[in-house]
N, C-alpha and C positions, 0 to 999 in steps of 0.2 A: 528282672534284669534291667537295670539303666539304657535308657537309649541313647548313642553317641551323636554325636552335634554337629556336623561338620559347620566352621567358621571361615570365611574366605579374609585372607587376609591384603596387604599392600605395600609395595616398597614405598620407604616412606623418602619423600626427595633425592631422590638418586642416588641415595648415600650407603646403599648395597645393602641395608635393611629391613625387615621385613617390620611389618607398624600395627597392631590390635588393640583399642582402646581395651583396659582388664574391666570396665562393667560388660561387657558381653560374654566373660568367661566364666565372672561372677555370677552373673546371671542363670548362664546352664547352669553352674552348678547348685545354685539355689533353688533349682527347678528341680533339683534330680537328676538333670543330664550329666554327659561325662564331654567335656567339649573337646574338638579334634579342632586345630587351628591348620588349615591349608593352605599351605604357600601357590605364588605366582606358577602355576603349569602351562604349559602350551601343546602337549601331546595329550589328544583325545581318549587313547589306550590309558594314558597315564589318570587323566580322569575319569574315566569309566572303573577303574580299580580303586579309586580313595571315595567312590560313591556305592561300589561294593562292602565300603566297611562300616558305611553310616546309616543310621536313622530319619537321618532330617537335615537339614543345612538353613545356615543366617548369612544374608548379604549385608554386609558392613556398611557404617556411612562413610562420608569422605569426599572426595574431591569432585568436581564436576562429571557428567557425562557429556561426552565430543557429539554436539548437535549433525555431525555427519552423521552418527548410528541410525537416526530420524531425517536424512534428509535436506537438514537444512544447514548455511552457513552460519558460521559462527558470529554472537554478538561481540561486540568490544567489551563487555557487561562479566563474559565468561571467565572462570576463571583457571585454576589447575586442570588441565587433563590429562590423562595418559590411554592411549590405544593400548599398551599393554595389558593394562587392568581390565578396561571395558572388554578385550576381545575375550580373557581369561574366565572371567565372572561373567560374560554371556554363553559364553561355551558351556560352563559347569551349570548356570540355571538352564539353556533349554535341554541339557540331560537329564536333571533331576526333572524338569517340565515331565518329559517323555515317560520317566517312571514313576509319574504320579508322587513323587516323592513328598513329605512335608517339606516347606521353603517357608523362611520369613526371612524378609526384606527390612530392614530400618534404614528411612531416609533415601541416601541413593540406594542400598538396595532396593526400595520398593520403587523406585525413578527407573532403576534397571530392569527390573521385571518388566514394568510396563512399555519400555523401549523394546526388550527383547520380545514383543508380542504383538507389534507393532504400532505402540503407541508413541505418543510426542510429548516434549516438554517444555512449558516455562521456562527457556534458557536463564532468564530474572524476571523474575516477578515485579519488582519495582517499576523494568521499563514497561512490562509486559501488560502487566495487570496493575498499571499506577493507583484505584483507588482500591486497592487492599491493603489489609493487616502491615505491620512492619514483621513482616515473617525472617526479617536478616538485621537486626538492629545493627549500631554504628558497634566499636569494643568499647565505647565508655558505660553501653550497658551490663554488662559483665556477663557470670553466666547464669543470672536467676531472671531471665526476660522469658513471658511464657503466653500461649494464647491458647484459649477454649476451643473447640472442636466438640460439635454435634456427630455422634455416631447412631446411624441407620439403626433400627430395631433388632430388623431382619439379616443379620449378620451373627457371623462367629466374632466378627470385634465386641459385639455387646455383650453376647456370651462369656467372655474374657471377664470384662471391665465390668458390667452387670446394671451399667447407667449410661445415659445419653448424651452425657457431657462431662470430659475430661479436660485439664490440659495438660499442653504439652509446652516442648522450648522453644522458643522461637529463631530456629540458630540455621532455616535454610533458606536461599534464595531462588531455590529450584523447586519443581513442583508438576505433578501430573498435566497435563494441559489436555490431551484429546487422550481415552482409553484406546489401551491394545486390546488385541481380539483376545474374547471370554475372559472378560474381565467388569469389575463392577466397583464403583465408588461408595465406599460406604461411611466416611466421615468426611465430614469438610469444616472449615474454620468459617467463622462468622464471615466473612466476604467471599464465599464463595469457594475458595479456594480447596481441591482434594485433599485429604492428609492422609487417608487410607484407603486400600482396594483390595480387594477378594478375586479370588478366581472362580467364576460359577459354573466349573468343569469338572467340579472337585470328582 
């Protein structure tokens, strides 16, 4: 039997639309999954039942996360937030957290997970981490700007991927900065920078 997918999805500018880029629906289905796209919820009962019908779930990328979630004030550097999204998509990852569920993060999702765990983040890496990578090029780079990442051995990423150096796009300005709790850095980009993390809770 196919395992279904749940996909967390986002109003996209207030313009009363819901937003899913189709490579991550292509994706499940390339995989063999069947993907379930989930709209914005705010009732806990009401996500507890659309995680009663899935397998697994993917946190989408997208717009910033609100450095209040971690704590701190926000830079001038920040860019789109919405509390709607962030409270929505932390509600639904630390349930799936609780029942051990499979989760994959892309981008912000995995910036969310590790916020929701109580970890922090690189609100910009530029001002943050001035000598690193250009991990957020200007737009006259387009969209084939891409940087290397070493992935850890001892990981399920290497398992995946089957070698120790990928890349990837260079299309964020946010980025892990301090891990949340049971959690583990397993690729970083040539300057240092985190690109992926595990939970060692599994």
């Amino acid at each position: 039997m196919k395992p279904i997918i749940g996909i967390s999805s986002y109003e996209e500018n207030h313009k009363g639309q819901y937003n899913l880029n189709i490579n991550y629906v292509d994706a499940v289905l390339d995989a063999g999954g069947i993907p379930v796209i989930i709209p914005i919820i705010r009732d806990e009962e009401d996500a507890e039942r659309y995680l009663d019908t899935i397998d697994g779930i993917i946190f989408s990328g997208g717009i910033d996360i609100s450095p209040l979630n971690y704590d701190e004030n926000p830079l001038k550097e920040i860019n789109r937030i919405s509390s709607v999204r962030d409270n929505y998509e932390m509600m639904l990852f630390k349930k799936a957290y609780k029942r051990k569920m499979p989760i994959l993060g892309i981008c912000r999702g995995s910036q969310l997970m590790n916020v929701a765990l109580g970890g922090k983040l690189y609100q910009d890496i530029n001002t943050q981490a001035p000598n690193s990578l250009g991990h957020s090029p200007s737009s006259m780079a387009g969209d084939e700007f891409f940087h290397s990442i070493k992935i850890e051995k001892d990981s399920n990423f290497y398992n995946i991927f089957g070698k120790e150096k990928i890349f990837v796009n260079s299309f964020h300005h946010q980025a892990v900065k301090e891990l949340g709790n049971n959690l583990k850095a397993v690729a970083h980009a040539e300057d240092g920078i985190i690109e992926a993390i595990e939970a060692t809770d599994e």
